[in-house]
DOMIZA-382201 format. One record per residue (C-alpha): residue number from 1; x negated, y negated, z negated; residue in one letter. Coordinates in pm, whole numbers, always signed. Layout:
BEGIN
[NUM,[X,Y,Z],'a']
...
***
This chain:
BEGIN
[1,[-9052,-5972,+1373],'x']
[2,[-8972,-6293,+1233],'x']
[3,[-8823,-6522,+1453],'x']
[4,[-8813,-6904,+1376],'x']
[5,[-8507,-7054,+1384],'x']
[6,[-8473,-7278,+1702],'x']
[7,[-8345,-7590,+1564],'x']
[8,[-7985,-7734,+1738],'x']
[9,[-8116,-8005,+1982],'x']
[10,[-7754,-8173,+1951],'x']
[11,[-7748,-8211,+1592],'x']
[12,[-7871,-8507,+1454],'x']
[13,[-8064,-8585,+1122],'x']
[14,[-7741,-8781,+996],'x']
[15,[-7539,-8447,+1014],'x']
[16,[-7920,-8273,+821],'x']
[17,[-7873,-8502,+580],'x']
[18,[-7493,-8477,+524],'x']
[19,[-7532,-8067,+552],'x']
[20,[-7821,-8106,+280],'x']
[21,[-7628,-8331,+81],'x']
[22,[-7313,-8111,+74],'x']
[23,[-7541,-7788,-32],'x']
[24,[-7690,-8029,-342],'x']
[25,[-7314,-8101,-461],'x']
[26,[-7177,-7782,-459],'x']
[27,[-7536,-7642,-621],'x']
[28,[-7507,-7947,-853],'x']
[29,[-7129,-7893,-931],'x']
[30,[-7145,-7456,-971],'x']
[31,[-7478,-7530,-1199],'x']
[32,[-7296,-7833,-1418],'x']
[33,[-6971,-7815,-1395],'x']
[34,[-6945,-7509,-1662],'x']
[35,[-7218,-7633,-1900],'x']
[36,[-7083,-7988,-1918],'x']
[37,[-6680,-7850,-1965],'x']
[38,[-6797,-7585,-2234],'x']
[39,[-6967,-7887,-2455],'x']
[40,[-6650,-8094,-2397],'x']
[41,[-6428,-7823,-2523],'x']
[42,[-6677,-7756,-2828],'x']
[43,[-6683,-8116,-2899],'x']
[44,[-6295,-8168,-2847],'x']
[45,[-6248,-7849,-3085],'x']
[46,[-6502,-7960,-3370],'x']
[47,[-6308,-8294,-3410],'x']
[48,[-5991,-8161,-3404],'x']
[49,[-6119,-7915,-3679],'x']
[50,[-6257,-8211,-3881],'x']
[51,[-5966,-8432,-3830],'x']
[52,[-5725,-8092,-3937],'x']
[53,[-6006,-8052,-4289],'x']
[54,[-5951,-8423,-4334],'x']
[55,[-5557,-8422,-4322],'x']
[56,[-5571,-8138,-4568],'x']
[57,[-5766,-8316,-4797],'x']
[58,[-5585,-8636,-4774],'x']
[59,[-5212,-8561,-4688],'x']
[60,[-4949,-8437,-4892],'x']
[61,[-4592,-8277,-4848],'x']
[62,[-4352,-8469,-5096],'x']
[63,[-3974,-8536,-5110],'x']
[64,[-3806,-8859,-5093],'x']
[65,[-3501,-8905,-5200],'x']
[66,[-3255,-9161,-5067],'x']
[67,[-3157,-9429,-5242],'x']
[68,[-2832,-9493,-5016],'x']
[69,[-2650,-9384,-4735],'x']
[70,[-2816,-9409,-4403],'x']
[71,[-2680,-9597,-4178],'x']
[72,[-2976,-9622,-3941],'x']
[73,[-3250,-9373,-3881],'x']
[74,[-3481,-9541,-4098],'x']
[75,[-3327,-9578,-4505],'x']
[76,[-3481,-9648,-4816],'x']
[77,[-3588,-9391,-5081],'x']
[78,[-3806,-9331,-5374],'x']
[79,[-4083,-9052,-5408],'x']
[80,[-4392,-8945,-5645],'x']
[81,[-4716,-8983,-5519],'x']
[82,[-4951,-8736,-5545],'x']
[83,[-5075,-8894,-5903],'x']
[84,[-4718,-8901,-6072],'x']
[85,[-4680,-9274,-6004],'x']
[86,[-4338,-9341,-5848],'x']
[87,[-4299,-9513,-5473],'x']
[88,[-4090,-9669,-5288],'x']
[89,[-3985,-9759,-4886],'x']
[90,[-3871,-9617,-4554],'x']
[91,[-3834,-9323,-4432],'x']
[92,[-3682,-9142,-4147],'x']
[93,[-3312,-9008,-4195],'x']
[94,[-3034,-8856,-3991],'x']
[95,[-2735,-9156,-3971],'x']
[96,[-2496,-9044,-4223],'x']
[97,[-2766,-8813,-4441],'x']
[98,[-2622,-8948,-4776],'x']
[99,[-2746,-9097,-5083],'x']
[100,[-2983,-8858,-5340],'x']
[101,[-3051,-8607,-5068],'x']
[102,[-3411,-8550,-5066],'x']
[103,[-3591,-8523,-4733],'x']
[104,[-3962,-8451,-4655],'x']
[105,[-4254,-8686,-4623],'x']
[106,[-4566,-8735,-4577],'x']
[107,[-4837,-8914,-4804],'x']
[108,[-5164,-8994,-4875],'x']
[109,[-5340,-8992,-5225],'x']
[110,[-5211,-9339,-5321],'x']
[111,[-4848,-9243,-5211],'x']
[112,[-4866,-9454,-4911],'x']
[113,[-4646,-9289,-4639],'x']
[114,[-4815,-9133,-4346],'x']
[115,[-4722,-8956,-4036],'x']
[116,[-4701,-8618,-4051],'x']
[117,[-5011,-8385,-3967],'x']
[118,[-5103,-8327,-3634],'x']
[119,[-4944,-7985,-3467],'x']
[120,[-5103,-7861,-3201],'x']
[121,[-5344,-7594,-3122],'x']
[122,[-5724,-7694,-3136],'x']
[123,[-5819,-7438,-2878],'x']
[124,[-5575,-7495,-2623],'x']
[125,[-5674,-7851,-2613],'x']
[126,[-6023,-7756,-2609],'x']
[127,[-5992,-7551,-2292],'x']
[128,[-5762,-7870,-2184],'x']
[129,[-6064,-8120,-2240],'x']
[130,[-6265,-7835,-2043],'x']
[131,[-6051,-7827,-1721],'x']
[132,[-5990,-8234,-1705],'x']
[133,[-6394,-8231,-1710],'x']
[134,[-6438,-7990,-1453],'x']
[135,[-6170,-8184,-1237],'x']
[136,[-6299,-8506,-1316],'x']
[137,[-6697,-8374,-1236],'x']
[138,[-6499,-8245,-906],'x']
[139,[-6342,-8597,-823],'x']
[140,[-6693,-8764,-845],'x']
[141,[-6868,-8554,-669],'x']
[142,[-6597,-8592,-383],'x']
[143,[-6561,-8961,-403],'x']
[144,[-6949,-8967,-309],'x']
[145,[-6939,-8708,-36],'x']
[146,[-6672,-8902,+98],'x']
[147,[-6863,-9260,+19],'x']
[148,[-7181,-9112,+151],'x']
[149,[-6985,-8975,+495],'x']
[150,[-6823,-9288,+568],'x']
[151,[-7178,-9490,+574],'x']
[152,[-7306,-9169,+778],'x']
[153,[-6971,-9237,+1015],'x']
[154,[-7036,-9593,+1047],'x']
[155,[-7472,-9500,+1170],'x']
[156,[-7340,-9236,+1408],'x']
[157,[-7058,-9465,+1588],'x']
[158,[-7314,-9755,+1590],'x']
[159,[-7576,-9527,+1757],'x']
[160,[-7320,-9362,+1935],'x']
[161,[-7230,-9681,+2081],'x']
[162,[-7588,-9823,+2216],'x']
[163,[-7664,-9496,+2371],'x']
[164,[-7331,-9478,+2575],'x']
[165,[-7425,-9871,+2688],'x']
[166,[-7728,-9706,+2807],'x']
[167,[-7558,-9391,+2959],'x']
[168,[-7230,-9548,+3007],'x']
[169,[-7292,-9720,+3305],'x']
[170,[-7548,-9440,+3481],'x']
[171,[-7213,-9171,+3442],'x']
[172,[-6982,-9405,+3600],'x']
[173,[-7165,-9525,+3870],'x']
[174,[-7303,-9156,+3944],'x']
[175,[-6943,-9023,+3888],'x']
[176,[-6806,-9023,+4257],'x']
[177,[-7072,-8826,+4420],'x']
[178,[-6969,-8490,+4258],'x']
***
């Protein structure tokens, strides 16, 4: 009923082991791959939702007015902090933007100028984070297939090699008589 499979007698243990090893990588890979780029993409989109709570808490939409003309993109210009107290410095202008127009910025609770809050969207760099793992888990697991094949390569020619000094000879001499 059952019929044992009659093993090749021209396939070697090297290609076994590199048919084996193949079967473990893409078990490995289907059985990994989606576990380890679903906790990347959690983790990505947890920190991006604590660094978002964290600019809430600590940045603040002001206006700055200018103090003079710009004539670069960078001019100075006064603002309140978030306490009242006045500041001072740089900010980013249009050349030409003139004196006492007020322009938006960007602070912390001490007044100090920031950069403006981050604007992208936490899930789509989530799923992002998700696919570069999944391609990077890919890469490594093809790197080492092909690592692992070329010291397979190098065995087979080698052993290739000593038996065709052995049967090398035999064939050639034996090759006229048929």
């Amino acid at each position: 009923m059952f019929r044992r499979r009659e093993r090749n007698r021209l396939r070697r243990t090297s290609d076994r082991v590199e048919s084996l090893l193949v079967f473990l990588l893409v078990l490995t890979f289907l059985a990994a791959a989606p576990l380890l780029a679903w906790e990347a993409g959690q983790a990505s989109y947890r920190s991006d939702q604590r660094a978002r709570q964290w600019e809430r808490e600590n940045l603040f939409p002001v206006e700055a007015v200018l103090a003079e003309t710009a004539t670069a993109d960078t001019v100075k210009a006064v603002w309140r902090a978030p306490d009242g107290s006045a500041e001072n410095g740089l900010v980013q202008a249009t050349i030409g933007d003139p004196a006492g127009k007020r322009v938006p910025i960007w602070v912390n609770r001490a007044g100090v100028l920031q950069s403006p809050p981050s604007n992208h969207s936490p899930g789509a760099q989530a799923v992002t984070i998700g696919i570069a793992v999944l391609l990077c888990l890919a890469a490594g697991f093809v790197g080492l297939l092909r690592l692992v094949r070329a010291v397979i390569d190098r065995r087979r020619d080698r052993a290739w090699t000593r038996e065709w000094r052995e049967v090398g000879p035999i064939w050639s001499r034996d090759s006229g008589r048929y």
